[in-house]
C-alpha positions as CSV (number, residue, x, y, z in Angstrom):
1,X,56.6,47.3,18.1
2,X,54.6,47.1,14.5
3,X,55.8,43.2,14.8
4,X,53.8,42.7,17.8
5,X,50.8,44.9,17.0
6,X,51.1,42.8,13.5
7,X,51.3,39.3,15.9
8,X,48.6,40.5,18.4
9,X,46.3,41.3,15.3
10,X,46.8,38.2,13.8
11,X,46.6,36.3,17.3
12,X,42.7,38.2,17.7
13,X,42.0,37.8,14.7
14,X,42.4,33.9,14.5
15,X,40.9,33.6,18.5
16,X,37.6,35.5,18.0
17,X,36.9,35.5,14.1
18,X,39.0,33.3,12.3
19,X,38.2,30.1,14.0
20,X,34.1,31.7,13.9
21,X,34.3,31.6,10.6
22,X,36.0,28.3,9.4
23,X,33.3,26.8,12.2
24,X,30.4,28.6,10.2
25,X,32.2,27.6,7.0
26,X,32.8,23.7,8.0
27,X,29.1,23.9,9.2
28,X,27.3,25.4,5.5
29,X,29.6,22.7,3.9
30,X,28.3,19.7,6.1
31,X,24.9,21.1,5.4
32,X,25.2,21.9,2.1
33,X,27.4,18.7,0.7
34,X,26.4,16.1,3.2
35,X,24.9,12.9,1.8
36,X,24.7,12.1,5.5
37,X,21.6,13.2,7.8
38,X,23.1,12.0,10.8
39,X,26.4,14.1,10.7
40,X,24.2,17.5,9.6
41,X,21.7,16.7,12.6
42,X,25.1,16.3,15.1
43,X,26.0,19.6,13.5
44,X,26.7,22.4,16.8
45,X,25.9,26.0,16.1
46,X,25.9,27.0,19.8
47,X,29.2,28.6,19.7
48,X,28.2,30.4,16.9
49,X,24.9,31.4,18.5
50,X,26.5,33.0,21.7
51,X,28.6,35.4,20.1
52,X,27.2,38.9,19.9
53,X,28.8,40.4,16.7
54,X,27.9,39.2,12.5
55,X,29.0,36.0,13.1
56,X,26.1,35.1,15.4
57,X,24.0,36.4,13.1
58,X,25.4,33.8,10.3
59,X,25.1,31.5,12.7
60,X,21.2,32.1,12.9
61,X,20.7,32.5,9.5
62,X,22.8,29.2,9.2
63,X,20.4,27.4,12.1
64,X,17.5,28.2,10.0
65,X,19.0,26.6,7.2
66,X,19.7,23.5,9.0
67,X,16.3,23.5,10.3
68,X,14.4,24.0,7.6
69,X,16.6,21.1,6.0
70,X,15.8,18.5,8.5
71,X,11.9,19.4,7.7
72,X,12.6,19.0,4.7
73,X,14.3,15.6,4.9
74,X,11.2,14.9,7.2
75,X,8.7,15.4,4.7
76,X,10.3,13.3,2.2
77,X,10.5,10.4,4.7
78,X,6.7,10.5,5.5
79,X,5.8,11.3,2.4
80,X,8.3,8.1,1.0
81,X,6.4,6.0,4.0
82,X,2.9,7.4,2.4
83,X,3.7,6.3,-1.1
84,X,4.5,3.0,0.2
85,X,1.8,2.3,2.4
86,X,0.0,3.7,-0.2
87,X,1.5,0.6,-3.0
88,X,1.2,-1.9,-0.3
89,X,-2.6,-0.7,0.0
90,X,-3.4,-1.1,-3.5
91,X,-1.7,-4.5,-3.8
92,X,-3.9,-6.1,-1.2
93,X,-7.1,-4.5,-2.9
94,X,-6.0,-5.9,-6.3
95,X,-5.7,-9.0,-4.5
96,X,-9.0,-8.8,-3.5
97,X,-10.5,-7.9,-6.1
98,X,-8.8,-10.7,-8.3
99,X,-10.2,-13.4,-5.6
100,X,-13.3,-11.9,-5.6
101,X,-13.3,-12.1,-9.9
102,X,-12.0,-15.8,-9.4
103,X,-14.9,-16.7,-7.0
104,X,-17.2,-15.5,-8.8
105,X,-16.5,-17.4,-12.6
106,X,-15.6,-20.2,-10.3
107,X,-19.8,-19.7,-9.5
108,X,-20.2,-19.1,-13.0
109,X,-18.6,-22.3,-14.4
110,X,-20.0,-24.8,-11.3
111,X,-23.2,-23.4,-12.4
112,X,-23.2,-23.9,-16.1
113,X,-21.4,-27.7,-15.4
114,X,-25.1,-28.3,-13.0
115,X,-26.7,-26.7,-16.0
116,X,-24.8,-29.5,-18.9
117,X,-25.2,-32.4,-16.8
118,X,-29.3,-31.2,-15.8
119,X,-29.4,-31.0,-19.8
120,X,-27.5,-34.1,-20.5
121,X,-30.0,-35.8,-18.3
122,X,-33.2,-34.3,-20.1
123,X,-32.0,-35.2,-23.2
124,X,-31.3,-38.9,-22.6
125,X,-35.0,-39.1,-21.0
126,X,-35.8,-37.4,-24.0
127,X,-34.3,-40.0,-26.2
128,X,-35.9,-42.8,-23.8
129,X,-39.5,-41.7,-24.4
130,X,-39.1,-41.3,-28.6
131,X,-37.3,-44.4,-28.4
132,X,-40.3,-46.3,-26.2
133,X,-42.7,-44.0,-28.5
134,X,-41.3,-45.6,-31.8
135,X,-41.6,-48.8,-30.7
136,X,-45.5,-48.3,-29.4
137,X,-45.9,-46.7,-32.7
138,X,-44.3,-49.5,-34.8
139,X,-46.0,-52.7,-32.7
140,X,-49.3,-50.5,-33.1
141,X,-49.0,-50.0,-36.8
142,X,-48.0,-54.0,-36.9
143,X,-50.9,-54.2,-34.9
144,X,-53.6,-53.3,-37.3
145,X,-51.5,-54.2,-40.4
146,X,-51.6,-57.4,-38.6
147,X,-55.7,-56.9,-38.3
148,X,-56.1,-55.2,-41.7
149,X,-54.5,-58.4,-43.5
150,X,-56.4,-60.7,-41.9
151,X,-59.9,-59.2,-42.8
152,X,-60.8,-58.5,-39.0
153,X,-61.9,-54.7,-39.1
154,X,-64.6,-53.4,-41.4
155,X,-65.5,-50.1,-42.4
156,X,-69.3,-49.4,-42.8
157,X,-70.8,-46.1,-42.5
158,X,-68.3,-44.3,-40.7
159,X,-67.6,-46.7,-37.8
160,X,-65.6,-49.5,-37.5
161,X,-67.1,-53.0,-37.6
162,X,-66.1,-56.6,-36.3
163,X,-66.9,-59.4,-38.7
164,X,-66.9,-62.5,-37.0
């Protein structure tokens, strides 16, 4: 008879906690060791949940585990999204700020070439007029060397005489 009381122990034992308990075990491994979100999220505590004695109350204690895992995976997916959106943000500002830089010493330089050619111009009118303006000055100055030589201008009294 202690045979069979031993077998019907071991039979119970096996039936109502030893399978609880490698479930609850298997389960805080996968949660615990899994590189894998979608085999933790498949992971069934039910028929851990409906029992009535400690191992139910693993089995909650193990639920909020697994819950408070999946927020947490959660929040490092948004906040992964966030940093990128974030990065992809800045890029097209730099962008836009580096056209925005280029347009405007593209403005700069069109406006200092207008500037170099407006000068260029000025300066060869410039060099037009002192050019005419030495030659009126040297055909005036022949001019009245011309007159002085031949004895046509005489000065008397302050003022400037013909003598013919």
């Amino acid at each position: 008879m202690l045979p069979t009381v031993g077998f019907l122990v071991t039979f119970l034992y096996r039936k109502y906690i030893g399978r609880s308990l490698s479930q609850t075990i298997g389960a805080m491994k996968q949660l615990t060791g899994s590189d894998e979100d979608e085999e933790v999220e498949r992971l069934d505590l039910n028929a851990l949940l409906e029992r009535s004695d400690e191992i139910s109350q693993v089995g909650r204690a193990l639920e909020i585990f697994l819950k408070n895992y999946l927020d947490k995976k959660s929040l490092e997916k948004e906040r992964k999204e966030a940093s990128m959106q974030a990065k992809a943000q800045r890029k097209t500002e730099m962008k836009q700020l580096a056209n925005a830089f280029k347009q405007r010493v593209q403005s700069v330089i069109e406006y200092v070439a207008e500037a170099s050619v407006s000068l260029k111009n000025t300066s060869e009118g410039m060099t037009n007029i002192a050019k005419h303006s030495a030659t009126l000055t040297g055909n005036t100055s022949e001019t009245v060397s011309v007159v002085n030589n031949k004895g046509g201008f005489q000065k008397s009294g302050g003022s400037d005489r013909s003598i013919s």
